[in-house]
Every structure is written in structure tokens, then in C-alpha cells.
Backbone as XML, in Angstrom:
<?xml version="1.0"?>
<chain id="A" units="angstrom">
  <residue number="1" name="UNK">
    <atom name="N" x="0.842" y="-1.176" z="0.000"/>
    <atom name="CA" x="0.000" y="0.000" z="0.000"/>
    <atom name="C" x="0.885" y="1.235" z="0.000"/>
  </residue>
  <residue number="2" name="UNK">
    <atom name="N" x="0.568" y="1.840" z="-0.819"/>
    <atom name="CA" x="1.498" y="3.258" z="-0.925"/>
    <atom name="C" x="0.930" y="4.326" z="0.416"/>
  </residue>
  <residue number="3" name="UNK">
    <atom name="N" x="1.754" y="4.918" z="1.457"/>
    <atom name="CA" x="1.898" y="5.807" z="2.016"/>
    <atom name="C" x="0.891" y="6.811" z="1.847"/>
  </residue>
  <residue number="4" name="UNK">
    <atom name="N" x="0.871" y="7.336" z="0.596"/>
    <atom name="CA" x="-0.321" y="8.411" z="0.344"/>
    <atom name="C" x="-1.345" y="8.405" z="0.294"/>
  </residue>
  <residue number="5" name="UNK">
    <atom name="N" x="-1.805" y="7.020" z="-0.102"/>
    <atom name="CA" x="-3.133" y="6.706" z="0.376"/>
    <atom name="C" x="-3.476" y="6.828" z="1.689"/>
  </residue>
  <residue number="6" name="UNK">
    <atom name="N" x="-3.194" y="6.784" z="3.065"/>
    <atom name="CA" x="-3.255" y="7.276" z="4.287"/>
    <atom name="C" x="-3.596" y="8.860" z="4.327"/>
  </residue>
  <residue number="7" name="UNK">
    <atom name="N" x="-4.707" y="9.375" z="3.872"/>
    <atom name="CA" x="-4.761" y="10.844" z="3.498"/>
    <atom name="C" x="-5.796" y="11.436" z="4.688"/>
  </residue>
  <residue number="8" name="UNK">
    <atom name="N" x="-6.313" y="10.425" z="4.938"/>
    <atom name="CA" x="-7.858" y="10.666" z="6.070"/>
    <atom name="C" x="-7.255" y="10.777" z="7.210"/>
  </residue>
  <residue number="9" name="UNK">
    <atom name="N" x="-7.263" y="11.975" z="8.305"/>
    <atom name="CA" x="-7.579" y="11.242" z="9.776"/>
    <atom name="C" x="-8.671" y="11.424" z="10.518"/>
  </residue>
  <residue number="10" name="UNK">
    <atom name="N" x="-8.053" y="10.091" z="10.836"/>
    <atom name="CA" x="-9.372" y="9.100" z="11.704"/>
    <atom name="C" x="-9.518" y="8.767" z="13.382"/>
  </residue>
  <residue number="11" name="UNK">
    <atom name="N" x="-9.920" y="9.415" z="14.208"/>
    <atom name="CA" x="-10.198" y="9.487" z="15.088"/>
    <atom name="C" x="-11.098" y="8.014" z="15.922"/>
  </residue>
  <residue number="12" name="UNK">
    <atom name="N" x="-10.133" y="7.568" z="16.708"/>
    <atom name="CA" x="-10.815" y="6.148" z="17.386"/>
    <atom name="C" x="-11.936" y="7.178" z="18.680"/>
  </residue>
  <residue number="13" name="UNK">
    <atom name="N" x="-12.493" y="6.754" z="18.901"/>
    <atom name="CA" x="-13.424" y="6.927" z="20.083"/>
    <atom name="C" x="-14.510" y="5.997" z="20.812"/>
  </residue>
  <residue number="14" name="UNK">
    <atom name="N" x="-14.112" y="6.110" z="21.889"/>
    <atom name="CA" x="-14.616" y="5.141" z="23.165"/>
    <atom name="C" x="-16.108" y="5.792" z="23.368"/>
  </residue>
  <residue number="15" name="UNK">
    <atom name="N" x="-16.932" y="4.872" z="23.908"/>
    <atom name="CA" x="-17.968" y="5.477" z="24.280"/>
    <atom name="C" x="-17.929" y="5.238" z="26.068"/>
  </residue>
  <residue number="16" name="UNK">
    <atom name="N" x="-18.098" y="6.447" z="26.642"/>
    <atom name="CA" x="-18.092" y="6.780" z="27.767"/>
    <atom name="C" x="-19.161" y="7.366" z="28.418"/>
  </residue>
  <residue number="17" name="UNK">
    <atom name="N" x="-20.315" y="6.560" z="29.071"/>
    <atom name="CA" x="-21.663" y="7.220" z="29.542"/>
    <atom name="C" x="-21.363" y="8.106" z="30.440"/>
  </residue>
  <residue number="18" name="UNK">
    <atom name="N" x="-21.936" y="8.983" z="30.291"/>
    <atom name="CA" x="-22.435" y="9.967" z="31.344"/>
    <atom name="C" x="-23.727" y="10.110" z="32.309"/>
  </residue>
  <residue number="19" name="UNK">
    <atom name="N" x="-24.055" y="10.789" z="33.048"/>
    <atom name="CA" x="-25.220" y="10.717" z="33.970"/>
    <atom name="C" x="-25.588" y="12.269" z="33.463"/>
  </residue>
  <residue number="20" name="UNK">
    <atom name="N" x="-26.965" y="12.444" z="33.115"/>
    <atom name="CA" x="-27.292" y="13.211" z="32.549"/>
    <atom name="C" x="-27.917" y="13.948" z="34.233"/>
  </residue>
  <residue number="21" name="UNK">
    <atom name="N" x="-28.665" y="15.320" z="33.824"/>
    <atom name="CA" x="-29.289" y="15.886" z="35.387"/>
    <atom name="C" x="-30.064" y="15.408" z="35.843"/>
  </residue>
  <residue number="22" name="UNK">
    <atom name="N" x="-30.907" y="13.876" z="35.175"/>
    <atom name="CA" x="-31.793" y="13.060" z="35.884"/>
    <atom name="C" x="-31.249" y="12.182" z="36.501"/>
  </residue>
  <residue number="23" name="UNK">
    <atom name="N" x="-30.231" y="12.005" z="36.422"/>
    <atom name="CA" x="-30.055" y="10.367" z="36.572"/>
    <atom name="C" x="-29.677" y="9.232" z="36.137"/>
  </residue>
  <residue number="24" name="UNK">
    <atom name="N" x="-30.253" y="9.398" z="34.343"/>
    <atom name="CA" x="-30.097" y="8.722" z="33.400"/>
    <atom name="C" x="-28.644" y="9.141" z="32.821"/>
  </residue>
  <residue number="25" name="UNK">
    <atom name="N" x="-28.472" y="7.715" z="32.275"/>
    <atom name="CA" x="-26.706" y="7.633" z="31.255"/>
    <atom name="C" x="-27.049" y="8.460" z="29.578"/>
  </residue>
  <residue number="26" name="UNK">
    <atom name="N" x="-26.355" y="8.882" z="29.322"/>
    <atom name="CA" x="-26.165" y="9.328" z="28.359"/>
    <atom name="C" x="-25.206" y="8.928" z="27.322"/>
  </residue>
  <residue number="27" name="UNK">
    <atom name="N" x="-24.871" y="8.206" z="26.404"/>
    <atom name="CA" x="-23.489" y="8.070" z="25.934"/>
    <atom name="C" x="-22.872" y="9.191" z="25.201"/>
  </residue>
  <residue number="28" name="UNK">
    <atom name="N" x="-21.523" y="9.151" z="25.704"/>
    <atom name="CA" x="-20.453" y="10.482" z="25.287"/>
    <atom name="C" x="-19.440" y="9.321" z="24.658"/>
  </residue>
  <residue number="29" name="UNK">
    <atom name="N" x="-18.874" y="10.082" z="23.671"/>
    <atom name="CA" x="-17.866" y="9.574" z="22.661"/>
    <atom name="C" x="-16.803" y="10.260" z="23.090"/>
  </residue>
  <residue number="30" name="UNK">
    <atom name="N" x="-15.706" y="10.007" z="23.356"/>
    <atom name="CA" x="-14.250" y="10.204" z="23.952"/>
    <atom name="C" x="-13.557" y="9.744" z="22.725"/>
  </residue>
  <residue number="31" name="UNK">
    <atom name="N" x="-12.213" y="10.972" z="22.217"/>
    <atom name="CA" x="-11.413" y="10.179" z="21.731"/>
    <atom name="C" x="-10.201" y="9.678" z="22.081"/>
  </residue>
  <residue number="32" name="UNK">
    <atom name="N" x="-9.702" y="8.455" z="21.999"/>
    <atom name="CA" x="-8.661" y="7.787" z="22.971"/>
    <atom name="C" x="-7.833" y="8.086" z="22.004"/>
  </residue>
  <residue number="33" name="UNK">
    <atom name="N" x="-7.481" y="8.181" z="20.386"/>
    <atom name="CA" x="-6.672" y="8.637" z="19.967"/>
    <atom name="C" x="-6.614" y="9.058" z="18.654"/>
  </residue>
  <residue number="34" name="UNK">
    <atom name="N" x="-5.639" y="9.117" z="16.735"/>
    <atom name="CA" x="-6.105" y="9.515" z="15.879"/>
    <atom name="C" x="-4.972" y="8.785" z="14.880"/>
  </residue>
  <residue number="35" name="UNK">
    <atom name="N" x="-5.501" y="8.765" z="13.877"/>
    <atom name="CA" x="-4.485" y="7.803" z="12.921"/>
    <atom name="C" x="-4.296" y="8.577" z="11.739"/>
  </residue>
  <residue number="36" name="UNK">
    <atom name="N" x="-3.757" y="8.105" z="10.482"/>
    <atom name="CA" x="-3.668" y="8.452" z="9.107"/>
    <atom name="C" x="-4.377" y="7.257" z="8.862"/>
  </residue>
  <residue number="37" name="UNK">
    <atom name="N" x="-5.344" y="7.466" z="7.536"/>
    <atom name="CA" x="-6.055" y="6.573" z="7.016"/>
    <atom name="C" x="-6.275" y="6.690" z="6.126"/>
  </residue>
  <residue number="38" name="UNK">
    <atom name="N" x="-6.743" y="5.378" z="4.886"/>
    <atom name="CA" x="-7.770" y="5.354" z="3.891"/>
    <atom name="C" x="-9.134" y="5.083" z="3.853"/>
  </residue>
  <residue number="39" name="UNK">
    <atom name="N" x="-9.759" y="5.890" z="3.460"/>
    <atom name="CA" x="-10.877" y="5.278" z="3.476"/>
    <atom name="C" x="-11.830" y="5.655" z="2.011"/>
  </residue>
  <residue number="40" name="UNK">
    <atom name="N" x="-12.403" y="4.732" z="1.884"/>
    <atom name="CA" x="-13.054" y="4.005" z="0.585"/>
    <atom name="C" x="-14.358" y="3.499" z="0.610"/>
  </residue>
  <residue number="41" name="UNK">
    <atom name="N" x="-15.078" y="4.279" z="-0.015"/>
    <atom name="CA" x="-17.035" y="4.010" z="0.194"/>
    <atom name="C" x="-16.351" y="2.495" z="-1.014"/>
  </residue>
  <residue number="42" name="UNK">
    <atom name="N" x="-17.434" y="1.643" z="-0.626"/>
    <atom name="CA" x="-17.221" y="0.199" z="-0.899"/>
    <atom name="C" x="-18.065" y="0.205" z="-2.122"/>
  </residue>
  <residue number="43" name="UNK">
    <atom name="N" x="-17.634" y="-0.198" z="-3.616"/>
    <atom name="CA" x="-18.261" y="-0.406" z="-4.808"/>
    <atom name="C" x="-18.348" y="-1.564" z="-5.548"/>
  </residue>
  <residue number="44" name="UNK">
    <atom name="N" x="-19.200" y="-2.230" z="-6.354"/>
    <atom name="CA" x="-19.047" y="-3.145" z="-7.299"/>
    <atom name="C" x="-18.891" y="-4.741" z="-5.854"/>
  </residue>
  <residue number="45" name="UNK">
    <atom name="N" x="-17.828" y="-5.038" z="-6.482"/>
    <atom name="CA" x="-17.601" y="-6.565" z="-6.232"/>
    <atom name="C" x="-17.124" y="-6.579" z="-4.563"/>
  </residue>
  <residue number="46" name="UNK">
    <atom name="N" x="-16.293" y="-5.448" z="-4.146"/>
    <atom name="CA" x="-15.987" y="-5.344" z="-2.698"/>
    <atom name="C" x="-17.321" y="-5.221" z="-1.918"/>
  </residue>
  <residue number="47" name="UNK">
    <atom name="N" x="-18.337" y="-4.619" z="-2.329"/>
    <atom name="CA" x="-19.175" y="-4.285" z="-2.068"/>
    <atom name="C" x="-20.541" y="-5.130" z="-1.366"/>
  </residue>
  <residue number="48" name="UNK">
    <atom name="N" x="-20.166" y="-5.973" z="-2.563"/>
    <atom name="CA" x="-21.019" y="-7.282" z="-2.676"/>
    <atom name="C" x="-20.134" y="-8.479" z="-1.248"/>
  </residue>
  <residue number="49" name="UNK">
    <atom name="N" x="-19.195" y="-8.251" z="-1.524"/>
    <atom name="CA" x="-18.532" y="-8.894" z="-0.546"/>
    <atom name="C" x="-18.723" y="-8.937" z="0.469"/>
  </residue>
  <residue number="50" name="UNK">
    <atom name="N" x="-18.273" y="-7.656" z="1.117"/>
    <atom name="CA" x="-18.755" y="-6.914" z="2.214"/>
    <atom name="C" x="-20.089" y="-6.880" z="2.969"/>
  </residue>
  <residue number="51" name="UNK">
    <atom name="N" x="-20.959" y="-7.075" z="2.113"/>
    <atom name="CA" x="-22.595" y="-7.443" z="2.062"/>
    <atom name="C" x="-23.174" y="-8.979" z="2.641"/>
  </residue>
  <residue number="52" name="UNK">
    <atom name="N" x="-22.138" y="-9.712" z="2.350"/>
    <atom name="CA" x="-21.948" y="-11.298" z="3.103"/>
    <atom name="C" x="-21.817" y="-10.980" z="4.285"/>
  </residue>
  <residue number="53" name="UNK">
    <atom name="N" x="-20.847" y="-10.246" z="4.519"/>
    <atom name="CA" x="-20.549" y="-10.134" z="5.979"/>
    <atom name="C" x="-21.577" y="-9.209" z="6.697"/>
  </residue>
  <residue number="54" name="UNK">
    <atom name="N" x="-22.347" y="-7.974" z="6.391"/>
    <atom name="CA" x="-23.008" y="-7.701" z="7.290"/>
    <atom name="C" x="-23.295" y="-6.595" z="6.057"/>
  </residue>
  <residue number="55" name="UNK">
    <atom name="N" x="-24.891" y="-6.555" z="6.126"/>
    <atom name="CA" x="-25.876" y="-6.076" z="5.020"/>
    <atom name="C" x="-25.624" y="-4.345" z="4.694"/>
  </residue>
  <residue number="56" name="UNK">
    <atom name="N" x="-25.015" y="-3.987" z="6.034"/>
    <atom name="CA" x="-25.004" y="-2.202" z="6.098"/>
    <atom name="C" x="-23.554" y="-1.827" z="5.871"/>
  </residue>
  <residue number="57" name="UNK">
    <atom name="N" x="-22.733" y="-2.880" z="5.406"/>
    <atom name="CA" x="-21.491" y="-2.132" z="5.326"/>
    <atom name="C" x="-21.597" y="-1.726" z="4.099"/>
  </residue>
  <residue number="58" name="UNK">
    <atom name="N" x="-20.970" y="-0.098" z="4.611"/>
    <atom name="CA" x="-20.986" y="0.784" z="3.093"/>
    <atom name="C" x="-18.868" y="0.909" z="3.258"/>
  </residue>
  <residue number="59" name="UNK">
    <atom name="N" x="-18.135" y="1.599" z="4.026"/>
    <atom name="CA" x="-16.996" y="1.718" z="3.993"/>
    <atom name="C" x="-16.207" y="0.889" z="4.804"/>
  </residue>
  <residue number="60" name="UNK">
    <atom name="N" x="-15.124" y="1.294" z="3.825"/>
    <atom name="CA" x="-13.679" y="0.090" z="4.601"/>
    <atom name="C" x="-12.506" y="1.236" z="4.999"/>
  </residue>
  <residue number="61" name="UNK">
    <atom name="N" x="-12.128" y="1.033" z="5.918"/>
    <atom name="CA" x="-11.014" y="1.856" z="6.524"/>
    <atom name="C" x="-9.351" y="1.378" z="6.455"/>
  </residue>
  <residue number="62" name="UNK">
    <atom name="N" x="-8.898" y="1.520" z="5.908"/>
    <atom name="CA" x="-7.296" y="0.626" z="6.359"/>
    <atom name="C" x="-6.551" y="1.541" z="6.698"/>
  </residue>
  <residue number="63" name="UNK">
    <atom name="N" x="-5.744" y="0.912" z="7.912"/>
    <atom name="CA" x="-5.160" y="1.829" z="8.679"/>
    <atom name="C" x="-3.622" y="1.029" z="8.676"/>
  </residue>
  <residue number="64" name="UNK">
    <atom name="N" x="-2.401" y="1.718" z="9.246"/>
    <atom name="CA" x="-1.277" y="1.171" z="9.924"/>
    <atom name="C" x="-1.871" y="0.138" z="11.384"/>
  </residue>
  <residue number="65" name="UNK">
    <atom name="N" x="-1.500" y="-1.159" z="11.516"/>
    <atom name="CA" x="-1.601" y="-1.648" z="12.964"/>
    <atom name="C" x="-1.299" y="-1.376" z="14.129"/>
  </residue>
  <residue number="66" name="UNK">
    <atom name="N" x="-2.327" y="-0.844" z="15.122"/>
    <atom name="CA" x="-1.572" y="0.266" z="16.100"/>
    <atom name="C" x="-1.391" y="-0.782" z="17.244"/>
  </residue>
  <residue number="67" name="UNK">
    <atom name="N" x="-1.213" y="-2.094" z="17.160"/>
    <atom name="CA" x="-0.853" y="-2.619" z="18.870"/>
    <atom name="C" x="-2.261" y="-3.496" z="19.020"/>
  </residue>
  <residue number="68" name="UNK">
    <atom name="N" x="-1.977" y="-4.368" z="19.628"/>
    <atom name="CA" x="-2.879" y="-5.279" z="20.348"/>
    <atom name="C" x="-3.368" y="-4.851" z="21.767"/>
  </residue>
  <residue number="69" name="UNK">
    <atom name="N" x="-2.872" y="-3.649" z="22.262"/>
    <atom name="CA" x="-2.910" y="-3.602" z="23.803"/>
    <atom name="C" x="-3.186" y="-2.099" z="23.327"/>
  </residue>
  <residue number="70" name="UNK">
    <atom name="N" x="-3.274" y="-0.802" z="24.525"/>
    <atom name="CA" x="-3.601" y="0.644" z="24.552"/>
    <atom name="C" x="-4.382" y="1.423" z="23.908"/>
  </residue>
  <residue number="71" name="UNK">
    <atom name="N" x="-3.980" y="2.642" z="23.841"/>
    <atom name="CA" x="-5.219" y="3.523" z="23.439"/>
    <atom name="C" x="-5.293" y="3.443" z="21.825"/>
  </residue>
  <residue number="72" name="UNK">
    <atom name="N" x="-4.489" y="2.850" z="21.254"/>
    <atom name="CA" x="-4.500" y="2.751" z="19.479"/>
    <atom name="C" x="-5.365" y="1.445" z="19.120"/>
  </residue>
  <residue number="73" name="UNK">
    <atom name="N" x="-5.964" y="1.283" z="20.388"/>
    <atom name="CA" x="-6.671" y="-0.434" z="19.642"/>
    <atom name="C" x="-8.080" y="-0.143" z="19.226"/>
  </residue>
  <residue number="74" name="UNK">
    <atom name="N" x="-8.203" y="-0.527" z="17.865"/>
    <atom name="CA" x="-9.618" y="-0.193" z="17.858"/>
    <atom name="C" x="-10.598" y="-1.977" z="17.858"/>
  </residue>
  <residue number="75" name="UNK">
    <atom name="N" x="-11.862" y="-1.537" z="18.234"/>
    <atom name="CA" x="-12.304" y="-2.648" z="18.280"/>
    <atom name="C" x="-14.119" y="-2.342" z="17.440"/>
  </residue>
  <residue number="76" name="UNK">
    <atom name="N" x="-14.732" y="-3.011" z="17.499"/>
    <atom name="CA" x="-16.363" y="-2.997" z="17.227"/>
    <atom name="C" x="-17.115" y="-2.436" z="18.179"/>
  </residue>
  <residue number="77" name="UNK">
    <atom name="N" x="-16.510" y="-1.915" z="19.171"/>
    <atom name="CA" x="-17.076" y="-1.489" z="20.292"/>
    <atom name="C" x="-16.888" y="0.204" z="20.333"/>
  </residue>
  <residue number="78" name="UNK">
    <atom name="N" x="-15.786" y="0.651" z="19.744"/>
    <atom name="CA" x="-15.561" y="1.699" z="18.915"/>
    <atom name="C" x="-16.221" y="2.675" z="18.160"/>
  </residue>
  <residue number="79" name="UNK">
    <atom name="N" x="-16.316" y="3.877" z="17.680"/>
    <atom name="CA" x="-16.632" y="4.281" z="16.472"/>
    <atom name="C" x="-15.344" y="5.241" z="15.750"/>
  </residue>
  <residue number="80" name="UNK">
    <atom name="N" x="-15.544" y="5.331" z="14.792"/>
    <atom name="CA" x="-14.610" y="6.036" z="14.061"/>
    <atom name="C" x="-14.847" y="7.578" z="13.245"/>
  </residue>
  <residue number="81" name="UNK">
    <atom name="N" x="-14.163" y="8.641" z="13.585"/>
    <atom name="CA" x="-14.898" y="10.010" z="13.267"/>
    <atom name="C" x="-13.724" y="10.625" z="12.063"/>
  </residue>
  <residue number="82" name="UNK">
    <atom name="N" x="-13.956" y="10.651" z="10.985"/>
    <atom name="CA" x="-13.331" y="10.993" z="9.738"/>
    <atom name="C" x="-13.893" y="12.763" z="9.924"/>
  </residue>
  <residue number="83" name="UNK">
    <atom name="N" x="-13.454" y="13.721" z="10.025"/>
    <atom name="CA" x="-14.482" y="15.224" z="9.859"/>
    <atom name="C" x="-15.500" y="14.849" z="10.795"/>
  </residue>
  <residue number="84" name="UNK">
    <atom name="N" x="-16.536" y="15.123" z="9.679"/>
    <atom name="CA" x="-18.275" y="15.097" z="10.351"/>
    <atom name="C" x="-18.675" y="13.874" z="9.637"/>
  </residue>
  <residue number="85" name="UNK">
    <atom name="N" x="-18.213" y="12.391" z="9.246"/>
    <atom name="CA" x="-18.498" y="11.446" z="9.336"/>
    <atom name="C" x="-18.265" y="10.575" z="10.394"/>
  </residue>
  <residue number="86" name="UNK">
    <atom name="N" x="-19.073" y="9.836" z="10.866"/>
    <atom name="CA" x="-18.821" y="9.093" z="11.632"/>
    <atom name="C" x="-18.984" y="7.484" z="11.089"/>
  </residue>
  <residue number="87" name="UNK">
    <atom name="N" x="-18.315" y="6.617" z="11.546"/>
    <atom name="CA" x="-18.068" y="5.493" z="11.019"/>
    <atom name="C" x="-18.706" y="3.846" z="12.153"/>
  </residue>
  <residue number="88" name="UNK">
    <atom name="N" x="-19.183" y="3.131" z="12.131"/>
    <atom name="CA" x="-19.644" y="2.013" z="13.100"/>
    <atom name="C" x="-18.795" y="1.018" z="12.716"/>
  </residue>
  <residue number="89" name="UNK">
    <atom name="N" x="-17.516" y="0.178" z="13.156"/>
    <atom name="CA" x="-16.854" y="-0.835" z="12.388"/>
    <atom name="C" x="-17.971" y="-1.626" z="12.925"/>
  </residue>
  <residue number="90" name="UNK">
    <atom name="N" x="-17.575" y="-2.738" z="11.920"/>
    <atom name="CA" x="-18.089" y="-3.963" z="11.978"/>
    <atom name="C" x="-17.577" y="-5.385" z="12.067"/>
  </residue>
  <residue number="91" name="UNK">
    <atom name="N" x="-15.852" y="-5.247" z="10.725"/>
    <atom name="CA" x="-15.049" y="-6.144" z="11.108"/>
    <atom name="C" x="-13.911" y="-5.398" z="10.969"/>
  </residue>
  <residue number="92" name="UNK">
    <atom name="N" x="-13.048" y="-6.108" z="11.917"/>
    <atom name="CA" x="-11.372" y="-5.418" z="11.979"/>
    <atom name="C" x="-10.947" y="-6.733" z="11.645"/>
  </residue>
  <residue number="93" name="UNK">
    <atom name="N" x="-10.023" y="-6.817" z="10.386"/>
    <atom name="CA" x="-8.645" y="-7.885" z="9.776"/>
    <atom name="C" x="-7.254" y="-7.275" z="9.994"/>
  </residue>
  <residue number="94" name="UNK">
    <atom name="N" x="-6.878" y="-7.979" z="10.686"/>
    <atom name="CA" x="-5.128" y="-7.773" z="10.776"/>
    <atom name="C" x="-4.683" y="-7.959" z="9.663"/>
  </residue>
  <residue number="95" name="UNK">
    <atom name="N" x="-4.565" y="-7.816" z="8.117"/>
    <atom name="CA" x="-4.240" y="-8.225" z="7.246"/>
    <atom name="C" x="-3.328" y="-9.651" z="7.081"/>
  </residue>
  <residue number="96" name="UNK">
    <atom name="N" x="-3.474" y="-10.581" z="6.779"/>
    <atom name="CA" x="-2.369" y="-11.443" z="6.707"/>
    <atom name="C" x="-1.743" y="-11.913" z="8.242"/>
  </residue>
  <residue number="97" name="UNK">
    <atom name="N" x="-2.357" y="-11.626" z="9.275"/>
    <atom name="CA" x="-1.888" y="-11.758" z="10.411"/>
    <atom name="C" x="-0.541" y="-11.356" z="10.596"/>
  </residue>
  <residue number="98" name="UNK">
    <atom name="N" x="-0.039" y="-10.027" z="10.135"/>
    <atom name="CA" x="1.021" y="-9.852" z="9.857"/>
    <atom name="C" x="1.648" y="-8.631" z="10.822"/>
  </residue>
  <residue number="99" name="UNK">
    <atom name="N" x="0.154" y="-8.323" z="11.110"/>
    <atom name="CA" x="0.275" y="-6.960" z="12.368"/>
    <atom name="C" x="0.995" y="-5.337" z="11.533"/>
  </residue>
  <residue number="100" name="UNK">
    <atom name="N" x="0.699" y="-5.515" z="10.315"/>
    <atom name="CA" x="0.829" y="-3.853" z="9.344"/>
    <atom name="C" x="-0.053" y="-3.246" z="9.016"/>
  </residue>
  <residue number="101" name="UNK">
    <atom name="N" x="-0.887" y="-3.868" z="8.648"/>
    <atom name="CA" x="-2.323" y="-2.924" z="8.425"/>
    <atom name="C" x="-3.598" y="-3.969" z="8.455"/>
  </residue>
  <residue number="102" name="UNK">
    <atom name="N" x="-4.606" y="-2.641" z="9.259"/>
    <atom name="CA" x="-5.724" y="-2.966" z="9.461"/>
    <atom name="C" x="-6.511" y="-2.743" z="8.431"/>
  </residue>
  <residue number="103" name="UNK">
    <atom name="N" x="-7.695" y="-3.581" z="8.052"/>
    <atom name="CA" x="-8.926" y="-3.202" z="7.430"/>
    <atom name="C" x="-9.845" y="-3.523" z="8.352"/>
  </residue>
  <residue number="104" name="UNK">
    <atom name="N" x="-10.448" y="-2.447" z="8.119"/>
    <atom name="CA" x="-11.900" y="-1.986" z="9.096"/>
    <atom name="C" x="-13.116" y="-2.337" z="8.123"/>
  </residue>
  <residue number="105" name="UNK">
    <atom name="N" x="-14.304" y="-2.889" z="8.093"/>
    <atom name="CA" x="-15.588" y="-2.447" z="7.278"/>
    <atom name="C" x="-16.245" y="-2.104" z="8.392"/>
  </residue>
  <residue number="106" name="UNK">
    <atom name="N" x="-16.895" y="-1.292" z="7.983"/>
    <atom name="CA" x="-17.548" y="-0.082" z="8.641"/>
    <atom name="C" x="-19.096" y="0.134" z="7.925"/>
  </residue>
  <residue number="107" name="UNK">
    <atom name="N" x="-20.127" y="0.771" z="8.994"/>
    <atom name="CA" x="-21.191" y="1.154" z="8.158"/>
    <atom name="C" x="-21.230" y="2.281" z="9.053"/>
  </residue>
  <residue number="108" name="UNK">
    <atom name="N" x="-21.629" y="3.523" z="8.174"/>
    <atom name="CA" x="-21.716" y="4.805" z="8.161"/>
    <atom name="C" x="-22.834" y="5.297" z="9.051"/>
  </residue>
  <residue number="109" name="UNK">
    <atom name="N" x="-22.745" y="6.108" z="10.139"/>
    <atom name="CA" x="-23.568" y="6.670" z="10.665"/>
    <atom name="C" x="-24.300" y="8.026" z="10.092"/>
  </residue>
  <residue number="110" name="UNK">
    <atom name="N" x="-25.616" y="8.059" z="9.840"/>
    <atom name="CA" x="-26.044" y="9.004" z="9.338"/>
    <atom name="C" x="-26.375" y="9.695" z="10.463"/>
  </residue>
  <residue number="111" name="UNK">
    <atom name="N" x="-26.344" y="10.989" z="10.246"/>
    <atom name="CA" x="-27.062" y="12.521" z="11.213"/>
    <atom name="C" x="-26.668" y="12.040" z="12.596"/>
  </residue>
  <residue number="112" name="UNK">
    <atom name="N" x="-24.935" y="11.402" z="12.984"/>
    <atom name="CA" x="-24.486" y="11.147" z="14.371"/>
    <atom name="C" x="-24.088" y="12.737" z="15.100"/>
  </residue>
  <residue number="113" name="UNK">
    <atom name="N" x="-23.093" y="13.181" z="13.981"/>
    <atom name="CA" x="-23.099" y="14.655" z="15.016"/>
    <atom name="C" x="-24.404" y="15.824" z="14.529"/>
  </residue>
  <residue number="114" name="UNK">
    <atom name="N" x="-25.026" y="15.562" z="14.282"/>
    <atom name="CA" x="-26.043" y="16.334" z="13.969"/>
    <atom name="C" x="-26.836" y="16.372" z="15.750"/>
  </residue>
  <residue number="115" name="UNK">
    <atom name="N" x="-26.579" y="15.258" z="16.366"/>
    <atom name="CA" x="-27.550" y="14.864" z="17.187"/>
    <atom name="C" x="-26.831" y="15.274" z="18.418"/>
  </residue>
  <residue number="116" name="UNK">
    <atom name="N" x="-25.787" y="15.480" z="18.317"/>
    <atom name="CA" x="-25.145" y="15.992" z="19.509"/>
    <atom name="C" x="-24.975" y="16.968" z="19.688"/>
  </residue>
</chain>
């Protein structure tokens, strides 16, 4: 993968509830940290692919492998904030089990910071 393709950054974020003035939790998005990335709305045959695995994936993210352990780990539990997109992974591949780059598929959150 060429270097320049890493053009996006991508912001990991934790979700961290809060207690709102009732009482009730609220979820707050924290970011634990931020990467260089690609990212690629999913077309044609990837697309279709991607669609096996889970019906709403629209994008794939590939990133450098940030660690199995700390604040660079992303997981499904995650979301991912490109600008004012926000991203839901769905699957994370270590590529090749090789620990260099991640691919993420992701499905796109519509009107997430709109709502906050």
C-alpha cells in the first residue's frame, strides 16, 4: 500500500456514559486517539462482498496496525470520526496476520453529530 493513500484522519473513540441531570446515562464519545487513514465508500464486487458479511457495510477503513494492547486499539465497540463522518466498524482484519495494516468495514452513521 502506498503511504499516500493514508490521506484521512481518523479518530478512534470510546464510548463513555455519562449521567445526565436526571439520573439517566447518556453516551459520550471520547477520543482515545487519531491515525492516518484510507478510506473508501465500498463499490461493485468489494461491495457485494462486504454485504456477506453484514448487510449495512458501506466503507472500509485501512489503517497502519496500532498494537494489540492501549489507546490505538480499535475494536467494534468503537466508532470512528473521519471530519463530520462518523463510522460504526463492523469487522477489523489484521491483514495477513502480519500486524501492518488494518482493514476496518464499517457502516456509516447518518445525522451522528447532527444529534449531539
Amino acid at each position: 500500500m502506498n503511504p499516500g493513500d493514508f490521506r484521512h484522519r481518523i479518530a478512534i473513540q470510546a464510548n463513555t456514559p455519562t449521567k445526565d441531570p436526571n439520573g439517566g446515562e447518556v453516551d459520550s464519545w471520547a477520543t482515545s486517539s487519531t491515525f492516518w487513514a484510507s478510506v473508501q465508500t465500498l463499490t461493485g464486487k468489494k461491495l457485494e462482498i462486504a454485504r456477506q458479511i453484514d448487510a449495512e457495510a458501506t466503507v472500509e477503513v485501512r489503517m497502519r496496525y496500532c498494537g494489540s494492547s492501549g489507546s490505538g486499539q480499535v475494536t467494534v465497540l468503537n466508532q470512528l470520526l473521519s471530519g463530520t463522518r462518523v463510522f460504526e466498524p463492523i469487522l477489523i482484519v489484521n491483514e495477513n496476520e502480519r500486524n501492518i495494516y488494518l482493514r476496518i468495514l464499517c457502516k456509516e452513521k447518518r445525522g451522528a453529530l447532527e444529534d449531539e
